[in-house]
C-alpha positions in Angstrom: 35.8 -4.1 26.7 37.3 -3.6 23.3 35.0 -2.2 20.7 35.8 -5.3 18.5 34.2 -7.2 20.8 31.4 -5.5 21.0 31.0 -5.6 17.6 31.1 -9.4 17.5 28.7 -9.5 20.7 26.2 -7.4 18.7 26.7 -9.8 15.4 26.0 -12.9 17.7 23.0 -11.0 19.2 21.4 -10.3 16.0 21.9 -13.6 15.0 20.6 -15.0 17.7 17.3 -12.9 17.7 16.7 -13.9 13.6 16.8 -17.3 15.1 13.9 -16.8 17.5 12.0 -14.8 14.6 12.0 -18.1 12.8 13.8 -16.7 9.8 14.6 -18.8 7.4 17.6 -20.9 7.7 18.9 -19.7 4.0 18.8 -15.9 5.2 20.1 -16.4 8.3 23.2 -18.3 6.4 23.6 -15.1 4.5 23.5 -13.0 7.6 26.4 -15.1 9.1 28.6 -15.1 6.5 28.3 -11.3 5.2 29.3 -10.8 9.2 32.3 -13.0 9.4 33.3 -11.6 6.0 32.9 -7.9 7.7 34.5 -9.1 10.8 37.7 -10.7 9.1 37.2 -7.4 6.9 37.7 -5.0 10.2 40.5 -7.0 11.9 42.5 -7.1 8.3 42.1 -3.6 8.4 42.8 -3.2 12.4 39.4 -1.2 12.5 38.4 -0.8 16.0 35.1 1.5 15.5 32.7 0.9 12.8 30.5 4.2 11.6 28.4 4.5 8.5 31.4 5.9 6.7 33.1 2.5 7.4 30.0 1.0 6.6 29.6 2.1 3.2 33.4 2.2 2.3 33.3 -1.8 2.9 30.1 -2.2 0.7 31.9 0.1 -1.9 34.9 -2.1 -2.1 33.2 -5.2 -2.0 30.8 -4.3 -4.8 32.5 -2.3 -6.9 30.1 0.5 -6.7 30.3 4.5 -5.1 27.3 4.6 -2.2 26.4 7.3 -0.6 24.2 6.4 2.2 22.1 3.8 3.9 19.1 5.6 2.3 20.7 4.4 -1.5 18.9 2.3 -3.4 20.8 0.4 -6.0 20.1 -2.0 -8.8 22.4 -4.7 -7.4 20.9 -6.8 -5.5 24.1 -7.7 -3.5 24.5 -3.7 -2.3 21.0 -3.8 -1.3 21.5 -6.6 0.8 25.1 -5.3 2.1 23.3 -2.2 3.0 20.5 -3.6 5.3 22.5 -5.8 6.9 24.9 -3.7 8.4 22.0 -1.1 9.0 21.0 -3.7 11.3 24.6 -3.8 12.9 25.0 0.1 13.4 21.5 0.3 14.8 21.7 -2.5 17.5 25.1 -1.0 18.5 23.7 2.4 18.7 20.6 1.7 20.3 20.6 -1.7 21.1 17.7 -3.3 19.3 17.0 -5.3 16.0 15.9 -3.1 13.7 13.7 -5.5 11.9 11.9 -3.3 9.4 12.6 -4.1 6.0 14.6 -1.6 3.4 12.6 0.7 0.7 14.0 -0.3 -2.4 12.8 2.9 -4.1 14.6 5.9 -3.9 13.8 8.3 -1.1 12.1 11.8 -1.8 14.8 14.4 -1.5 13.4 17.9 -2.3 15.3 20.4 -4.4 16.8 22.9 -2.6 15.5 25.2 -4.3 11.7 24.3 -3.2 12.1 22.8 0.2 10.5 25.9 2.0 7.2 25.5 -0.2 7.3 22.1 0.1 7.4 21.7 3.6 4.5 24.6 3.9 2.1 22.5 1.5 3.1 19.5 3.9 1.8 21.3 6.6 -1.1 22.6 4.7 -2.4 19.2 4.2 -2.6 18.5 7.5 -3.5 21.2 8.9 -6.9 20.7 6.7 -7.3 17.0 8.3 -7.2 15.4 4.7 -7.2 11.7 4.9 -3.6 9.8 4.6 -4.8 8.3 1.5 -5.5 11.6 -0.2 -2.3 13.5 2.2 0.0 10.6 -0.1 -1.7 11.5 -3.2 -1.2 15.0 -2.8 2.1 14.9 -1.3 3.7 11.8 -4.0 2.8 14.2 -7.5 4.0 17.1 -6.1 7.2 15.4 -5.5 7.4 14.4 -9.2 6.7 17.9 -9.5 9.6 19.5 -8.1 12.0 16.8 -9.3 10.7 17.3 -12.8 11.1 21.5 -12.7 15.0 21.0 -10.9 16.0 18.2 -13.9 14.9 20.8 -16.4 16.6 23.6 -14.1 13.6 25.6 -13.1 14.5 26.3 -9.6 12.3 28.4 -8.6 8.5 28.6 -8.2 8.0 31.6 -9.5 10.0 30.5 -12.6 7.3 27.3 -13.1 4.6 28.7 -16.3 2.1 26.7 -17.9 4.6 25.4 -20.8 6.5 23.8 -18.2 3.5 21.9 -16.7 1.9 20.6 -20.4 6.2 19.3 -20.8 5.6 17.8 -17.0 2.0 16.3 -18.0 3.0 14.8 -21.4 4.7 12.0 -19.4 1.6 10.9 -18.8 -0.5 11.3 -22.1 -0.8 7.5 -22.4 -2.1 7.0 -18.1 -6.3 6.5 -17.6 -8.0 9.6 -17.8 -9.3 8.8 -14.0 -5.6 9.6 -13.2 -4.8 12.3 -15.2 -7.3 14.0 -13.6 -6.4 13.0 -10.3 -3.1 14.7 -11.3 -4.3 17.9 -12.5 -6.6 18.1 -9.4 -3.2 18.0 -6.9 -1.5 20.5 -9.2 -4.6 23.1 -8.8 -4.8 22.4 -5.2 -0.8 22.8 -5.0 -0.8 26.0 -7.4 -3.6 27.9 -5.9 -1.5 26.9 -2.1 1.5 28.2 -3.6 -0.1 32.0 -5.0 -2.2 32.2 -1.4 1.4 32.5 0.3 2.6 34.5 -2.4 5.1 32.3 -4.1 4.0 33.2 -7.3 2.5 36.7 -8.4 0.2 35.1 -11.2 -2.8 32.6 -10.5 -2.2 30.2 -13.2 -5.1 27.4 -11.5 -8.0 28.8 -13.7 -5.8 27.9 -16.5 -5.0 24.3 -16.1 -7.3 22.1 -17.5 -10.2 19.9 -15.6 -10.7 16.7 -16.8 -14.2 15.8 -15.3 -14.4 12.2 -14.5 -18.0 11.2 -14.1 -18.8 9.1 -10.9 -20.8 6.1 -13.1 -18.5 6.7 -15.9 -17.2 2.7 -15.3 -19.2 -0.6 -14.3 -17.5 -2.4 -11.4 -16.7 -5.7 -11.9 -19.1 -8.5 -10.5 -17.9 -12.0 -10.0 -19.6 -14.9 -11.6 -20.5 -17.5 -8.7 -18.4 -20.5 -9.9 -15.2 -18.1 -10.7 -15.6 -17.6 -7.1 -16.2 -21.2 -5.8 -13.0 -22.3 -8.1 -10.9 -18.9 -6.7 -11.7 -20.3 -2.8 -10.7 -23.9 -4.0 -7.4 -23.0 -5.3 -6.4 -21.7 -1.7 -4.2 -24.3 0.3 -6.5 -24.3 3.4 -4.0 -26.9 5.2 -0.8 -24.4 5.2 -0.9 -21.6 7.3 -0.8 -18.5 4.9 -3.3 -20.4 3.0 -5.6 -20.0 6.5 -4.8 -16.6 6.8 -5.6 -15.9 2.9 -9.2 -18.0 3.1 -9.9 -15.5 5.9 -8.8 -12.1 4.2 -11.0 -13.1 1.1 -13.6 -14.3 2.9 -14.3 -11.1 5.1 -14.0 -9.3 1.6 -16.6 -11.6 0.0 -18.7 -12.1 2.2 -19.1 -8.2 4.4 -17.4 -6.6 1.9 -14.6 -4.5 4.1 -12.1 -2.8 1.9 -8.6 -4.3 2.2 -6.9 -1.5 4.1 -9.5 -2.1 6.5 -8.9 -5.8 6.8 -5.2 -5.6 7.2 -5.6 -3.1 10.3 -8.5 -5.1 11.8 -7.2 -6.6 15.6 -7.7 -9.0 17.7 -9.7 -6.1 19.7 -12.2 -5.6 16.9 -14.0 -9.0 17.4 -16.7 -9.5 19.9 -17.2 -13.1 19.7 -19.7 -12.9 22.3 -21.9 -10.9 20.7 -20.6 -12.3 17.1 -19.8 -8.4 15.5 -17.1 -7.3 14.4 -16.8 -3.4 15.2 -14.1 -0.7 13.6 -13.4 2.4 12.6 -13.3 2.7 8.7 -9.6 4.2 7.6 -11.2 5.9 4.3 -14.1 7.6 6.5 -13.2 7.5 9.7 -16.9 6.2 10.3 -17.0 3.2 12.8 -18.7 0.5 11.3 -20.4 -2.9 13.2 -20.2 -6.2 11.0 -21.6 -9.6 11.3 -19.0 -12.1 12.4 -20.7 -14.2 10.3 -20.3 -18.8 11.4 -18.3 -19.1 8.2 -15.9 -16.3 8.6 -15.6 -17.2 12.4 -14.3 -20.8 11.6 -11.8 -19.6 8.9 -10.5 -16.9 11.5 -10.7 -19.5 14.1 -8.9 -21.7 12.2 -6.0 -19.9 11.8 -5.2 -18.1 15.2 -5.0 -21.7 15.9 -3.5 -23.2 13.5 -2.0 -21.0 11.2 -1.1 -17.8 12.3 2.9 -17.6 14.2 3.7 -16.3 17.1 4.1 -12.5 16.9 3.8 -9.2 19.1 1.7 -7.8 16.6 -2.0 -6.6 17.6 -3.1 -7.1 13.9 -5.2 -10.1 13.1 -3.4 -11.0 9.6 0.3 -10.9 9.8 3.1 -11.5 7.2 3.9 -15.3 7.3 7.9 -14.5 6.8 9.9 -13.2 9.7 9.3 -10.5 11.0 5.8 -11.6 11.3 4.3 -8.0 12.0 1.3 -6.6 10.0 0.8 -7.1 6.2 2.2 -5.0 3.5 0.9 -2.0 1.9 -2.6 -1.0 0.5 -1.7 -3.2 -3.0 0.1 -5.9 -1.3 -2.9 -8.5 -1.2 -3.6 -7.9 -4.7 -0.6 -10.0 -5.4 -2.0 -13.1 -3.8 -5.3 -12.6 -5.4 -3.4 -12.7 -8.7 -1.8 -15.4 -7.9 -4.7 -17.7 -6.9 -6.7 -16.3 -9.8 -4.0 -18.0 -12.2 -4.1 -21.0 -9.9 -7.9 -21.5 -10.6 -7.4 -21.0 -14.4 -10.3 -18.2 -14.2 -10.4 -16.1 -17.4 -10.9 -12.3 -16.1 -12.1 -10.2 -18.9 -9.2 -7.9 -20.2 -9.0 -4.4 -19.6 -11.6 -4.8 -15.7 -10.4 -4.0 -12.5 -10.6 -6.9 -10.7 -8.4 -6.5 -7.3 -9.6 -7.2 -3.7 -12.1 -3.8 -4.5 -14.0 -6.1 -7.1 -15.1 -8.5 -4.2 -17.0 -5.7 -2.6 -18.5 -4.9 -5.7 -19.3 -8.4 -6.1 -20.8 -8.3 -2.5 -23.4 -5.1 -3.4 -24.2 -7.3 -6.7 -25.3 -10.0 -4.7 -27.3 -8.0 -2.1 -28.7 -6.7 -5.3 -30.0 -9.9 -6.6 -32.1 -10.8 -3.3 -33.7 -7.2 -3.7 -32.3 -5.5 -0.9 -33.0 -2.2 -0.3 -29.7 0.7 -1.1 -29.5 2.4 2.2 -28.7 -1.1 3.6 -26.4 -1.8 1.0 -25.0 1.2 1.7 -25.2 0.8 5.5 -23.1 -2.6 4.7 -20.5 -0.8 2.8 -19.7 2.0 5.1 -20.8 4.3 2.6 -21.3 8.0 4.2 -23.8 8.9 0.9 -25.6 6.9 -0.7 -24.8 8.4 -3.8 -21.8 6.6 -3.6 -23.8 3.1 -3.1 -25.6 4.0 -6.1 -23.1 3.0 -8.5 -24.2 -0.3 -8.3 -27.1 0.0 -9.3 -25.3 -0.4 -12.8 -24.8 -4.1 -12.0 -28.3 -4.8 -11.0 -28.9 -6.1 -15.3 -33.1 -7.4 -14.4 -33.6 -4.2 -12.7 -31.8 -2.2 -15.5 -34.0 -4.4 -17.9 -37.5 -3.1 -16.6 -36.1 0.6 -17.6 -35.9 -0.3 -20.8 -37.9 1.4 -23.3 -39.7 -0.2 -26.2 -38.9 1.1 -29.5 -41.6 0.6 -31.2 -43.9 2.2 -28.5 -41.4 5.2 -28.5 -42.0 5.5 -32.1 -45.4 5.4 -32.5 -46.3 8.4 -30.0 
């Protein structure tokens, strides 16, 4: 078989299989005509073989701008799309599936040279001491802005790195939260103190960074008034089917107060509807945790495994409602569609309050508060491993707060 051909078997395959993901008919019109342009393209051109050099040449010429690989991320919008679709091709003739997994539209890390070695032992380091994903990320993203600040500045070399160059590194930053500052500094002492342990630099410059101390109550979480939440769960569309699965996701927040990343990992598996739990193992502790599948979350989820949620191969419970219908988005996604049906309800948030998905649970704890129940089942609720960390919201609890009070004049007359 000529390779042409099986280049135009592999276009009509790939069409074919964004038909049965029910993509929409507008991007699968783009997909066909980016392809018969390519095709027309390759027999003008009497190219037999397509390769990424290929690839990219034709995107270059069609665009009008120099691209170096398919890990590029460019501001046009048009090379972006160029880019992903004939990712798809190459992959489905090289392997022979669709590779359905959308494109980063941020720049991948690419280490300096100069600092890969250390890098990739500080990788390692993390986890080899079983850190959490959440905190590996952390650890792993400033460092990157690390390295590619020292190369753009032409330190290239660990050992080069002193203290000046950090306060030039950290003064990007002077206007960010404390909270993160501090977060920052914290990675580069942990990074530092890694990097003169394996001898990459003969000086221990960690007891001279600063520590920005951050107390634990230092804020008040956020506690939603009752109507602001009645009107927030009215403005949902319950008929359509992302409305369903959106009703559900805030509901399980509201009302058992599971942190998001936990909710968008939760499975079909994780719900005994015999016994009415619902039982999994927290992502932030790694402590398994058994719920309440309480009548009102039980309908909403009922409700849309029936009627809302599509067809997919994907264990999770809540899937993306546009092809490919895998598992939701990353930890900030949801906060998006919170947003959205906060300015849908007209609610007027307070400026300057954190008051994402993580407010809900705080909302939750403020409410468990009211009816006088006792911390270690709050904290028992919210998965807490100390309590310590369920007494933050003891901030919220205002009548109880009000019997500490003092009265002046009894303080001044002793």
């Amino acid at each position: 078989m000529k390779e042409r051909e099986k280049i135009h078997e592999a276009i009509q395959e790939i069409k074919k299989e964004l038909k049965e993901q029910k993509q929409a008919p507008s991007s699968i019109k783009i997909y066909e005509n980016t392809y018969n342009v390519f095709e027309r393209y390759l027999a003008k051109h009497d190219i037999k073989e397509i390769d990424e050099e290929v690839c990219l040449k034709y995107v270059s010429e069609k665009t009008g701008e120099e691209v170096e690989d398919f890990e590029s991320v460019a501001k046009n919008k048009k090379v972006n799309r160029y880019l992903r679709q004939l990712q798809i091709l190459l992959v489905y003739l090289k392997e022979g599936y669709i590779q359905t997994k959308p494109r980063k539209y941020k720049p991948s890390f690419k280490c300096p040279e100069c600092y890969q070695r250390e890098y990739e032992e500080f990788c390692e380091e993390l986890q080899y001491r079983g850190y959490r994903e959440a905190t590996i990320n952390t650890n792993v993203q400033k460092v990157q802005r690390l390295l590619e600040y020292m190369a753009s500045v032409n330190v290239c070399a660990t050992e080069e790195i002193k203290l000046q160059h950090i306060d030039d590194f950290m003064k990007q930053y002077q206007n960010y939260a404390v909270k993160y500052i501090g977060v920052f500094l914290y990675v580069l002492r942990n990074y530092f103190a890694f990097m003169y342990e394996k001898g990459y630099i003969s000086e221990n410059i960690v007891p001279l960074l600063p520590k920005i101390r951050v107390a634990r109550n230092a804020t008040v979480p956020y506690v939603w008034k009752k109507e602001d939440i009645q009107k927030l769960l009215a403005a949902i569309d319950r008929e359509s089917p992302k409305g369903k699965r959106d009703y559900a996701i805030i509901m399980i927040a509201l009302r058992l107060g599971l942190r998001i990343g936990d909710i968008r990992q939760m499975k079909m598996t994780n719900l005994n509807w015999s016994r009415k739990t619902i039982n999994l193992k927290m992502s932030k502790t790694g402590q398994p945790i058994e719920l309440p599948l309480l009548d009102d979350i039980g309908w909403a989820i009922i409700d849309y495994l029936k009627n809302g949620r599509p067809e997919t191969k994907s264990e999770c419970l809540f899937v993306r409602h546009r092809a490919p219908f895998n598992a939701i988005g990353g930890l900030g996604s949801f906060s998006k569609e919170l947003h959205r049906y906060i300015v849908k309800a007209g609610l007027n948030i307070p400026g300057g309050v954190q008051h994402g998905m993580h407010s809900l649970r705080s909302t939750l704890a403020a409410n468990m508060l009211d009816v006088k129940a006792p911390l270690p089942v709050i904290s028992e609720t919210l998965g807490h491993a100390d309590i310590n960390t369920t007494s933050i919201y003891l901030k919220i609890d205002i009548e109880g707060l009000r019997k500490c009070a003092l009265d002046i004049e009894e303080v001044f007359e002793q």
